[in-house]
N, C-alpha and C positions, 0 to 999 in steps of 0.2 A: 352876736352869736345866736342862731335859732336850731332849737332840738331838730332830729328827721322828724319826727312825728308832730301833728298838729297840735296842739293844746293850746286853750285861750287863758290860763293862769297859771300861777306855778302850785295851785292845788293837784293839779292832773296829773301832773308829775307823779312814776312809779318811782320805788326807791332803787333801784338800779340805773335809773334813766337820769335820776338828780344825782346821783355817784358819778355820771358819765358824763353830764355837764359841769360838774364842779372841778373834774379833771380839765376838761378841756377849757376851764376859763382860767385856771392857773396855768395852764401849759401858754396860754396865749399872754399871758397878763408878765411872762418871764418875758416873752418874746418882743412884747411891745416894752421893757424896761431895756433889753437889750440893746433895741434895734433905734430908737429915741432917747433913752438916758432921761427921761420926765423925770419932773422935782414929784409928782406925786400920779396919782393914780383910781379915779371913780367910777367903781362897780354899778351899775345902777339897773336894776330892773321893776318894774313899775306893772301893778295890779291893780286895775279898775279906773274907772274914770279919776273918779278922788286922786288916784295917785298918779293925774297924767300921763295912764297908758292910753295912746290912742289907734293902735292897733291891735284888734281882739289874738292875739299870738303871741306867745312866751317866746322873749327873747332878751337877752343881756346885753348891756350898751359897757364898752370899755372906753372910758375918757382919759389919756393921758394928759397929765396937771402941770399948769405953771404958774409962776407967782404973776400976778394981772395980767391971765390971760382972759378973753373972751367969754369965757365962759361965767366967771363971776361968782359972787358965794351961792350955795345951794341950800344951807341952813338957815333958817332966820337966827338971829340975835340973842331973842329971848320968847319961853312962851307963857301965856298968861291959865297953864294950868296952877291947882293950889297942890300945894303938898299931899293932903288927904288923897284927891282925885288920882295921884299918881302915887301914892302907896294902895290903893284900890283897885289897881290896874294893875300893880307888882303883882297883888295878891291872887288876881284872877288869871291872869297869865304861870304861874306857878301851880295853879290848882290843874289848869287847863293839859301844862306838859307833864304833870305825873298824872293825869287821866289818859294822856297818850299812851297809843301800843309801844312796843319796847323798838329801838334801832335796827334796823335791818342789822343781818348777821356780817361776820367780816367776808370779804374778798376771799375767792376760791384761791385757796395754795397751790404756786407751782407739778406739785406733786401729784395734788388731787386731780387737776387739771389736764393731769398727763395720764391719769387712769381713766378716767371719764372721757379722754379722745381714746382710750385702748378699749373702751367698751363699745365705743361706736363704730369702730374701725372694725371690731369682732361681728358686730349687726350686718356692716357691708359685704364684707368678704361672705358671709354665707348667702346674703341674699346676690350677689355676682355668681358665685356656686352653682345657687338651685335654678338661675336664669339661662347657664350652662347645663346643666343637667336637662332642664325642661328639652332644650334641641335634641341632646342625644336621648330623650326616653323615645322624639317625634317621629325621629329616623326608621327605625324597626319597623313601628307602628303602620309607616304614612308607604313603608315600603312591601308589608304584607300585602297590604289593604290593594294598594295600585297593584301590586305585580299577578295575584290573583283576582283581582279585576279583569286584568289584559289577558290573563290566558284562558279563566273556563267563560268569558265574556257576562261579566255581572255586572251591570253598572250601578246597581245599588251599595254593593261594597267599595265602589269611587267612592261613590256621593258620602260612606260613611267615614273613609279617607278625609274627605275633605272640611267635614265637620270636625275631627281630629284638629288636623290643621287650624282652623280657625279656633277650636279651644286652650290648642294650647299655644298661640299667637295671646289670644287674652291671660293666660296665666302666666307668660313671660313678660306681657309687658307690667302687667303687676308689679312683677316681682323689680323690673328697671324702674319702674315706678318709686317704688321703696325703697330702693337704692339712693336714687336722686334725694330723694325726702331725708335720707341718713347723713348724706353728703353734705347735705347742707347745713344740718344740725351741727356737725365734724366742723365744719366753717366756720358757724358762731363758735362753738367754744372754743377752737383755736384762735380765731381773732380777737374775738372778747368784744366782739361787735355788741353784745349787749348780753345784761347777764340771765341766764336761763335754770332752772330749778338746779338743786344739785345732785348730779349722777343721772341726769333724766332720760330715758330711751324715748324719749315719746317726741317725733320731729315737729308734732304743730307746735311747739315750744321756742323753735326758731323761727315762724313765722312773726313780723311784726302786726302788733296790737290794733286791732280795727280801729278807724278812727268814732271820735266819739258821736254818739245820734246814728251811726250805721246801723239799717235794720238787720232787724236778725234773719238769716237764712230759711226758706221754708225747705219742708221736707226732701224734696224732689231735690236742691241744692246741696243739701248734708250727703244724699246716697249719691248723685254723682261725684262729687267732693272725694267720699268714698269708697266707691266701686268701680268709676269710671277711670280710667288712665287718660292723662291730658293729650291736648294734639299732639306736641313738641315730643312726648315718648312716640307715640305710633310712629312719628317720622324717623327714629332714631334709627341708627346705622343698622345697628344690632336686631332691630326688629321688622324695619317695613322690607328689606332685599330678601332677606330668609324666606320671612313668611309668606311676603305676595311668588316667590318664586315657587313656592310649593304648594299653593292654591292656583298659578297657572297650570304647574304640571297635574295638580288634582281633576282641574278641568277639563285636560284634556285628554285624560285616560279617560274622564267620564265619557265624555263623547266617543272617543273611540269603542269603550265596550259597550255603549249602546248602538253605535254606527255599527259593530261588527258582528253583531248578538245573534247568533240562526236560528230563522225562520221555526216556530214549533211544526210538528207534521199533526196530522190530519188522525183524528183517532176514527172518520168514519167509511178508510179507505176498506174497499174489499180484500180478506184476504185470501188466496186461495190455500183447501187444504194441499197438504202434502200429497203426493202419489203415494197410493197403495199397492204395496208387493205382497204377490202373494208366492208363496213358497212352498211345496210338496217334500213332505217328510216321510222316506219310503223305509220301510222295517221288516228284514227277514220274517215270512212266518212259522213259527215253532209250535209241532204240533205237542199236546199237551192230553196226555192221557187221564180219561174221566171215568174209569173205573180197573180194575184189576183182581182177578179171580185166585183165588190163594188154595193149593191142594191139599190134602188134609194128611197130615203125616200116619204111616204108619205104625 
């Protein structure tokens, strides 16, 4: 039996990982009692040269046992340690496991385990949501933008159409992005593929464990890691038909309202004035008395 992951001893072993090997070699160790009926049965896994490992790779050998078969005794007879030397190794190995940290905690309960997929399930559903919503905010947007494009002939308001489109191309696939990354976390803890913090929203928790001596990421790798949405989303159903279809249509209103755009006119054409009317205003004359002699009463 060998873990998925590399390890070259059984130090390397997390304690979830030696939880998940110790089930699977009882589950095997029932099967092979089943399936052969052995008078007995040797576990054996081997650490270091000294102990005959000679493969740098943790892995568990299952020998089913019979009385003189092949395999032979594995014990020697007797050993030539003294009493002292092996009460001083009692001693030091008991000092050794209560300096040990404490036992991993127990196995996530049925119960817990069903609230913690109700957490993550709650993560996807809104991030599926807001990957819906992103199309219908794009719609209005990408429809102002082109339709008054095409009719007062702007093609700068395409072009900012089209940048639209493409931003919000990148914040939907974010969003599928996070979604996948949720889905997957949903995966482990339902299968119990391996055991991950408890209650954890955070999806690199489902990712498995680098192997050991892998260098560490430089920067530019963390922000794509990050920022960047993988290829496998761009390609996805939900996002490359939409998007490339309304950055064809963005481009080609752009062209049209620049193909269609009229001509400015000439600010240094002559213009001529207006004709001048001239009009005669004719006006009865009224004569207007400029003095009056007044006679003197008697």
């Amino acid at each position: 039996m060998v873990p998925k992951r590399h390890m070259e001893d059984i130090w390397e072993l997390e304690p979830e990982e030696s939880a998940e090997l110790s089930t699977a070699v009882l589950r095997l160790s029932s099967a092979l009692r089943s399936a052969l009926l052995p008078e007995g049965l040797n576990v054996i896994q081997s650490n270091g040269e000294a102990a005959t490992q000679t493969v740098p790779h943790l892995h568990v050998h299952l020998v089913p046992r019979r009385s003189g078969d092949a395999m032979g005794p594995i014990w020697p007879p007797e050993t030539d340690y003294s009493e002292a030397s092996k009460d001083e190794a009692l001693r030091r190995v008991r000092a050794a496991v209560q300096a040990a940290p404490p036992a991993a905690r127990p196995e996530l309960s049925p119960e817990d385990r069903r609230k913690h997929l109700d957490y993550i399930q709650a993560v996807v559903t809104r991030q599926s949501a807001a990957s819906s919503s992103a199309k219908g905010w794009l719609l209005p947007v990408t429809t102002a933008a082109f339709g008054f494009a095409l009719t007062q002939h702007l093609w700068p308001l395409a072009l900012l159409g089209v940048i639209a489109v493409i931003l919000f191309a990148y914040l939907d696939a974010n969003y599928l992005r996070s979604e996948k990354a949720f889905r997957k976390l949903y995966n482990t803890v339902a299968r119990a593929e391996r055991m991950v913090p408890r209650f954890t929203l955070d999806p690199t928790d489902a990712d498995e464990p680098p192997p050991k001596g892998t260098p560490e990421k430089t920067k530019w790798q963390k922000f794509k890691q990050a920022y960047v949405p993988e290829r496998s989303v761009w390609r996805s159903w939900s996002i490359a038909p939409f998007y490339i279809a309304m950055l064809v249509l963005g481009v080609g209103v752009l062209i049209a309202a620049a193909i269609t755009r009229p001509a400015p006119t000439s600010t240094h054409e002559n213009l001529e004035p207006p004709p001048v009317t001239q009009t005669e205003v004719s006006t009865p004359s009224v004569h207007v008395p400029t003095s009056a002699s007044v006679a003197p009463s008697p």
